[in-house]
N, C-alpha and C positions, 0 to 999 in steps of 0.2 A: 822675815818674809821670804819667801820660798821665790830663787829667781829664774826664768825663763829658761829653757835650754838652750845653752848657743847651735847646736845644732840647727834648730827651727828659726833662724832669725833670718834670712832670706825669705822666707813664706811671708813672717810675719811683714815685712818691710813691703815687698808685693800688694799684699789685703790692703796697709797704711794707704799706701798709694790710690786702690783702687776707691777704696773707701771715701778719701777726700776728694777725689775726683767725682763720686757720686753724689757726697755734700754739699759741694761745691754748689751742683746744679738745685735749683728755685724747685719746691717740691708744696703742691697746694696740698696734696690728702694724707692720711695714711694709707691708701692702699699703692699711692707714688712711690712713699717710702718704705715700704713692703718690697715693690719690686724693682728697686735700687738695691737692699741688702738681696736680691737674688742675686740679682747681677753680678753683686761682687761675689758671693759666694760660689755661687757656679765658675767665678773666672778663676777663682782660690781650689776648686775641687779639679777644674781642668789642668791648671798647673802643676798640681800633684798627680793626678793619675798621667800624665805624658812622660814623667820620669820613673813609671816603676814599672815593672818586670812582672810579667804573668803570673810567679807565685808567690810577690807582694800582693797582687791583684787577688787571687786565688785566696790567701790567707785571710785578706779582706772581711770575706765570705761568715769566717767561724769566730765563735764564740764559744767559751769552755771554763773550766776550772782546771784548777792546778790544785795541789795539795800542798800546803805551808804558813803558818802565820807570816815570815816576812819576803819577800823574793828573793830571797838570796837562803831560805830554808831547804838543805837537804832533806828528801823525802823520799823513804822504797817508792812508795803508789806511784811516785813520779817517772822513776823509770822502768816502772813494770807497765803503763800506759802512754809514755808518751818517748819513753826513750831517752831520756834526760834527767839530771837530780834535782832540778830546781825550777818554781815558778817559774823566775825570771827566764830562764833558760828553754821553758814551757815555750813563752811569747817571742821570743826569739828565734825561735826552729820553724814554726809554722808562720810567722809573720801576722801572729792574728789580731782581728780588728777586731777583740773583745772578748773579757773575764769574766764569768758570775761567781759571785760568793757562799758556801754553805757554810754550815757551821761544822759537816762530817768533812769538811777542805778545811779545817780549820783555819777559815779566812776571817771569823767577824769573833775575836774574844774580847774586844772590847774598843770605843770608840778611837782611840790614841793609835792602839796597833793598826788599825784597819786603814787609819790614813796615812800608814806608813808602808802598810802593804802595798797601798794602791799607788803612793810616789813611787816603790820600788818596780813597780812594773810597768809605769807608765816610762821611766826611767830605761827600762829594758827595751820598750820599743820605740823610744825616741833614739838609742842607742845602737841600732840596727837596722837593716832591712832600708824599706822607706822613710823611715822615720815619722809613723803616724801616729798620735797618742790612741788610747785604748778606747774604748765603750767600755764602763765597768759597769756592770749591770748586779744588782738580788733582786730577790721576792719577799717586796716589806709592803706587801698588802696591810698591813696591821688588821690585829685578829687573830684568826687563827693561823694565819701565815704571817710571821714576824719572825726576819733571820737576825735581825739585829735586835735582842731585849736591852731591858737596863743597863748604863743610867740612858740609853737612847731615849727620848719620849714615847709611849707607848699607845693608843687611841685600842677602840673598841674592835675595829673593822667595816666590812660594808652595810652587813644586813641592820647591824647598829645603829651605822648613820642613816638609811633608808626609814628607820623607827624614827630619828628626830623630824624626818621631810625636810631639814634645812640646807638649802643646799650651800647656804654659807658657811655650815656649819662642815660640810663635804670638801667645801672650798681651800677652808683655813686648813682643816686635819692634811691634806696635800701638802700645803705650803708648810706646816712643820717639818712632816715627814722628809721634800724634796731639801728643804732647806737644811737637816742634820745630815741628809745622804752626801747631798753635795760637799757639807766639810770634812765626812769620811774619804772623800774622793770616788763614788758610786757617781756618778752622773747619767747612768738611766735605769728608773722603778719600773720592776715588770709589773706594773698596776697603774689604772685600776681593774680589775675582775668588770668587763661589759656582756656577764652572761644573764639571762634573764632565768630565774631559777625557778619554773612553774610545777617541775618533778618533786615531789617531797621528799623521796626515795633517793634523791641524786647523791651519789656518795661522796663526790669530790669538790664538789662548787659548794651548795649549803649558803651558809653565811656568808662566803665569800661574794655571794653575788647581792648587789643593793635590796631588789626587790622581786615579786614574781609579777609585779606591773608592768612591762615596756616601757610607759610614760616614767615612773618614778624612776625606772634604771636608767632611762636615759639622760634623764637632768642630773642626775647624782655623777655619773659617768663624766659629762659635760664640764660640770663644776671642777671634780678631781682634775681633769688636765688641766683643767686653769692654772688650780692653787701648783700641779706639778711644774707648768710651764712658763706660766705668765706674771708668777708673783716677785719678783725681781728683776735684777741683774741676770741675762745669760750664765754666769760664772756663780750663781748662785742656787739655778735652779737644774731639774735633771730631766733628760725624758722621760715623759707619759707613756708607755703598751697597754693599749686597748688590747685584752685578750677576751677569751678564746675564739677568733673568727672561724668560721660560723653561728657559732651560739653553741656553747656546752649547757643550758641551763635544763634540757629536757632529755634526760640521759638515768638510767638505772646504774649505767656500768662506767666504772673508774679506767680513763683512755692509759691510766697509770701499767696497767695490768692489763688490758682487754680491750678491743676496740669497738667501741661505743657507735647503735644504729636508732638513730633518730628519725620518726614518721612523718616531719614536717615535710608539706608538699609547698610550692615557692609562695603560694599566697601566705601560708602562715606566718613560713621564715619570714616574710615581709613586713606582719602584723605583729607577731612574737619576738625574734630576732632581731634584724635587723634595727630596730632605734637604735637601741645605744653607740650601735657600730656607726650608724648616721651621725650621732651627735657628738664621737670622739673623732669625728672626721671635721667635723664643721667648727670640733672645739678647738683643730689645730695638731691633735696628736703626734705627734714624731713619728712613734711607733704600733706597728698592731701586729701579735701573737696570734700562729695559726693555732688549728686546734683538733687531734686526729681522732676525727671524729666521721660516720655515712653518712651524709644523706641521700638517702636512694631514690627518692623520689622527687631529687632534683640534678643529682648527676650519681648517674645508672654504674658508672664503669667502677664502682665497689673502692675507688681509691679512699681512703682516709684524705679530711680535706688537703691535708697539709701537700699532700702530692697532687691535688686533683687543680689542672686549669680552668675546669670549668668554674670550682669555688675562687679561685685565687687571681683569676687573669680576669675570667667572664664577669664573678658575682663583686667580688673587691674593688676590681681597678674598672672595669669596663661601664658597670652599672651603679656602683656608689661613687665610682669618681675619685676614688684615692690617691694620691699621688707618692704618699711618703715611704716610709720602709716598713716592708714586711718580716719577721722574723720568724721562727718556724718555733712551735713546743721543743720540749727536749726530745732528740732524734733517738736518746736512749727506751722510751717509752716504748711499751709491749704494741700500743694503740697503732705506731707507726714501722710494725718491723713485722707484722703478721702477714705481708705477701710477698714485700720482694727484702732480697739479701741487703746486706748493711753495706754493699757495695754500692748501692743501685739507690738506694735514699737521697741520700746529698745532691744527685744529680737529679733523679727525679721530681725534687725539691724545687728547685730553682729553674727547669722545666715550667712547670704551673706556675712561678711565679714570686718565691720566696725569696728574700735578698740576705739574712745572714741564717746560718744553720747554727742552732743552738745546739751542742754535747753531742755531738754523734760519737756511736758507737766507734773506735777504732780510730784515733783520728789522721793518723797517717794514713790510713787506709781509704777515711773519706777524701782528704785532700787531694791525694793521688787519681781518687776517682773522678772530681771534676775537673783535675789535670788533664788527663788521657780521655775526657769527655767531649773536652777544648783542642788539643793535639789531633783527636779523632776527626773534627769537624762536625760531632754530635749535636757540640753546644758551641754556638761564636763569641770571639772572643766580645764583642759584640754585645753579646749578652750578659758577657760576665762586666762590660764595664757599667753597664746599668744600674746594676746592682750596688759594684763600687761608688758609683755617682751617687745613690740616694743616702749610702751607707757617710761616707765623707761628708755629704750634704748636712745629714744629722749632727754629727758634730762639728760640724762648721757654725751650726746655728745655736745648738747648746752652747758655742767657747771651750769647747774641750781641744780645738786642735792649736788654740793658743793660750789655754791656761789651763794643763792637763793636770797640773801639782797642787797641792794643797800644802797648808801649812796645821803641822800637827799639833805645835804649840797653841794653836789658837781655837784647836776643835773643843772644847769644853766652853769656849763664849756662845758656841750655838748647840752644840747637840747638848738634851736634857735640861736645858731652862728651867729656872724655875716659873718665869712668865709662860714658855712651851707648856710646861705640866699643868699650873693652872687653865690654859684653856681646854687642854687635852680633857683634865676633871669635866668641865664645865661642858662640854659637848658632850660626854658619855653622858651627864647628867639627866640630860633632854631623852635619852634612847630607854631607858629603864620600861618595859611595860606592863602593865598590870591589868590582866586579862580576867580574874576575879577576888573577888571582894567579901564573898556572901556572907560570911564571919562578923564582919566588919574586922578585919584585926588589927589591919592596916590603917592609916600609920599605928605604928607603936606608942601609945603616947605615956609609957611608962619604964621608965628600967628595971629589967627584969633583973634577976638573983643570978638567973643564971641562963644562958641560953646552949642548946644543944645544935649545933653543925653537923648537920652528916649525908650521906648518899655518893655522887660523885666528884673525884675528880681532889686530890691530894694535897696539890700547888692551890689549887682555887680556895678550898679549906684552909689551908694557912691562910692565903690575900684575905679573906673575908672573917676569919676570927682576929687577925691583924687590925680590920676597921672597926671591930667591934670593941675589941681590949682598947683601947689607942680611945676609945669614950666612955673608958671605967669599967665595962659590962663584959665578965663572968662569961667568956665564949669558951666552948669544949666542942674541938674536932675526930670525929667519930668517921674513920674514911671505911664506906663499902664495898667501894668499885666500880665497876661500869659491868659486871653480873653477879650481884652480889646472891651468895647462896640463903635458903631459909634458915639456916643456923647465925649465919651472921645479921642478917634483918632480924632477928629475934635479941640479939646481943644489942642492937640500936634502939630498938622498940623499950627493952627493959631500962635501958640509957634515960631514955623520953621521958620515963614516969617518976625522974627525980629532976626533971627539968621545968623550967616555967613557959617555955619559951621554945618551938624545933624549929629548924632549917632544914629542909630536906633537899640538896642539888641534884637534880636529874641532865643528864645525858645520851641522849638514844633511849630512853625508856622506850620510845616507840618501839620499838625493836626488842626489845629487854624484859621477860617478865620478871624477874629479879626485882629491876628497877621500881616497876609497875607496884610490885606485893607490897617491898619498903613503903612507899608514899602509903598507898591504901593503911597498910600495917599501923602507922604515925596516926593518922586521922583519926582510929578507931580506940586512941588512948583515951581520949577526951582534950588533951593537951593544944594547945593552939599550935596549928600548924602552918609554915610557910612553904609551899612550896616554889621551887626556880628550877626552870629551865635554864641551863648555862652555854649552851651547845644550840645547833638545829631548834628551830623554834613548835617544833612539830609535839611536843611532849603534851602539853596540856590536854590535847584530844584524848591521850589514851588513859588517862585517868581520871574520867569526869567525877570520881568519889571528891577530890579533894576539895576543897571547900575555897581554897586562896594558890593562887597561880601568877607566877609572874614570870616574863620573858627578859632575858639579858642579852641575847644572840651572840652571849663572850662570856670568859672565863677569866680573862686579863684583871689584873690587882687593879686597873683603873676602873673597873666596870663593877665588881665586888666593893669596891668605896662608895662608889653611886646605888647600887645595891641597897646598900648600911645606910644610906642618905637617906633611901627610899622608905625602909622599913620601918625606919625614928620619925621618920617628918621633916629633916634637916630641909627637902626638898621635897617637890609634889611629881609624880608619874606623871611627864606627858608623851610617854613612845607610842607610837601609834604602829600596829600590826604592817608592815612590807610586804607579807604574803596572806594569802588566806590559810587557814589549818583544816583541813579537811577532816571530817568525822569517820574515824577507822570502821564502825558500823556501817555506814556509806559512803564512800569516799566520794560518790556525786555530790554529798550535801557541806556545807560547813558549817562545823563544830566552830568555829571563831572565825569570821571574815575579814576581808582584805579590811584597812581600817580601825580594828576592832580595839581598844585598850581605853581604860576608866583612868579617869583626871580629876583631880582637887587641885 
């Protein structure tokens, strides 16, 4: 058992106190005892910000990575960015209230290391400074965003679970996730994705986001923070970020690269937008992710939102009533550095309204900058404790500023389950769609000799000839690419016609004629053809040849087993369409509606 830090046993003896003083008192509701744990926690957040120092306070602010599997890893990148050799040494120089993990930080190689990563630098700022444990935040959207793979349990993503409508099923997939983050020592998921994704075009959201309904995104939205916040013990579960505030979901352009102009005027945003952001506010959220992105025809002054008060002070806190913490995208993105200098970010930031700044470019550079911000009299101090308040608040209420350690000997009783796995199956199960039929081919109700795999996507080709061998059946993976040329669609096609049986995976065909030829190419053998969308669920429109169509809105080995379930019969298609597919001949009209998908 991993034991407390004696540094922190004052705080905690403080809370003790406050705590049982609060118990003590006769409480008829829960919303009494709601606001008794405020009480104590605000007297617990006061306590600690009256003993620290401006660039404890200041430090507070950021959020970043370091480069190392463990804290105490020598790393060049470490002192070519931040001035120092070591994680640990990272969270010590800036004082900062919080880590994200990648996999190019080589922070997440596997579940054992990562909660030893995270003791070691929770270790490092319990060991310094104020002494505040950390925010250790990723992005395990699950899906196409998963920093953490196997043996971690892995689920489908959002637009997936949008396909089953269940939002229990929304619920649970949360509470796995929160529940293995938490014994890596990650205790807050930048997810769920609360963008409504109505753009089909949208490069960056896609799947990530539940549905192109508002009502469906925003139950699914709702559900997620539950399972992320509510399904436990505090010490067991992590923050919920409701991202991208305003609404990333009707965008052409990637805020990664370019900064993204949205024609929503305030009625829409209110009709399109806004739910889910309503319903991760009412569902308790901790946290909510800016997102730099225009809207000009709701605030004129061209700021991306993440800088603009009028989205973040006016639209967030003023008029949805938010109270909790705000966090900002990553400050490294092209979306938030296209007007002013990387000096003028961070503070501009927290200006509008933002309370920690995620990776900014330079980081001595920005810390210094909301230093001499606060020194100048620009920004009060004032304001900077604000921020510290909500920021402490949060992990006041997670249990992270008194149980910031994990025990790594024990991370393999929760992360990758084998009970986790089976529900994981059992929820992608429900998502599978099958959007045509006309063949009849489906189910499979015979084993074929031999079946051919091919079109996109490498890894996915393995998972899925993996479910297929694994029930005796003769699968052969044929990878094309994501543009595959006519010599090579001829090499598949000739493939085909000593097969019983094709698969063809598409990804971006919309976009793709390559992709497009392949499918057409397969149909025209005579050979029973499947084809899958694995990716963007927008494929099916652009090849109305094919006779059998199914949607996966994932490529994940758990969604490729559900797949092989689907195509045998093991199980019946009941995913039901999240977006409408619009018909590339008209894009006013749909080729497959909102709703849309065949069940047995």
């Amino acid at each position: 058992m991993v034991k407390r830090n004696a540094l922190w046993r004052p705080l905690v003896a403080v809370t003790a106190a406050l705590t049982a003083t609060a118990m003590a008192a006769p409480v008829a509701s829960a919303a009494g005892r709601a606001a008794d744990n405020s009480i104590v926690s605000q007297a617990s957040v006061r306590s600690l910000m009256q003993r620290m120092t401006l660039e404890e306070k200041v430090g507070q602010l950021f959020m970043t990575y370091a480069y190392g599997s463990s804290a105490g890893t020598v790393d060049g990148r470490n002192q070519a960015e931040f001035g120092v050799d070591t994680p640990a040494q990272v969270v010590q120089k800036y004082h900062l209230g919080g880590a994200i993990y990648f996999a190019w930080s080589d922070s997440v190689n596997n579940p054992t290391q990562i909660a030893r990563l995270s003791n070691g630098l929770q270790q490092a700022a319990l060991s310094s400074g104020a002494r505040i444990p950390l925010l250790i935040s990723t992005d395990q959207e699950e899906g196409v965003v998963t920093r953490i793979g196997p043996p971690a349990t892995t689920l489908p993503g959002s637009m997936a679970l949008g396909a089953t409508r269940s939002t229990a099923s929304a619920e649970k997939a949360a509470t796995i996730t929160g529940h293995e983050l938490r014994a890596m020592g990650v205790n807050m998921d930048n997810a769920p994705d609360a963008d409504v994704n109505v753009n089909p075009a949208n490069p960056v959201i896609g799947v990530r986001s539940f549905s192109s309904d508002p009502t469906l995104a925003a139950q699914m939205v709702g559900a997620q923070i539950r399972g992320y916040q509510n399904s436990g013990p505090t010490t067991s579960t992590v923050s919920a970020t409701a991202k991208h505030f305003p609404g990333h979901g009707d965008t052409a352009t990637d805020s990664h690269t370019g900064l993204p102009i949205i024609d929503h005027d305030k009625a829409t945003w209110e009709k399109v937008d806004a739910p889910p952001f309503r319903a991760a506010i009412a569902a308790g959220t901790d946290v909510i992710m800016t997102a730099h992105i225009v809207f000009p025809k709701i605030d004129s002054s061209g700021d991306p939102s993440t800088l603009s008060h009028t989205v973040l002070t006016g639209m967030l806190r003023n008029e949805l009533g938010y109270r909790g913490m705000v966090i900002t995208d990553s400050l490294k993105m092209d979306g938030v550095r296209q007007k002013y200098p990387d000096a003028e970010i961070p503070v501009r930031a927290l200006e509008a309204g933002a309370d920690m700044l995620l990776m900014p470019m330079h980081l001595e550079l920005a810390v210094n900058s909301v230093l001499d911000a606060v020194r100048s009299g620009r920004i009060s101090e004032q304001r900077i404790d604000e921020s510290v308040n909500r920021i402490l608040t949060v992990k006041f209420n997670r249990g992270v500023l008194f149980h910031p350690l994990v025990d790594p000997s024990a991370v393999t009783r929760t992360v990758g389950t084998h009970g986790n796995k089976v529900t994981a199956q059992q929820i992608t199960d429900a998502s599978i769609t099958v959007l045509r039929n006309d063949d009849r081919i489906l189910p499979v109700s015979h084993s074929p000799n031999s079946v051919l795999i091919t079109g996109w996507g490498d890894d996915t080709m393995t998972a899925l000839t993996g479910s297929m061998t694994a029930r005796g059946i003769k699968a052969t993976a044929l990878h094309t690419g994501d543009a595959p040329s006519a010599s090579t669609n001829a090499g598949a096609v000739a493939a085909a016609m000593n097969s019983d049986l094709v698969v063809v995976l598409t990804n971006g065909a919309v976009g793709d004629s390559g992709q497009r030829d392949l499918v057409r190419q397969l149909g025209a053998t005579g050979k029973p053809v499947i084809a899958v969308c694995v990716g963007r669920p927008y494929d099916p429109a652009s090849v109305p040849e094919a006779k059998t169509w199914i949607d996966t809105y994932s490529s994940t080995p758990v969604s490729m087993e559900s797949l092989t379930k689907v195509i045998f019969g093991e199980v019946g298609p009941h995913g039901k369409l999240p977006v409408s597919i619009p018909d590339p001949a008209d894009p006013s009209t749909d080729a497959y509606p909102f709703g849309a998908g065949i069940t047995w």
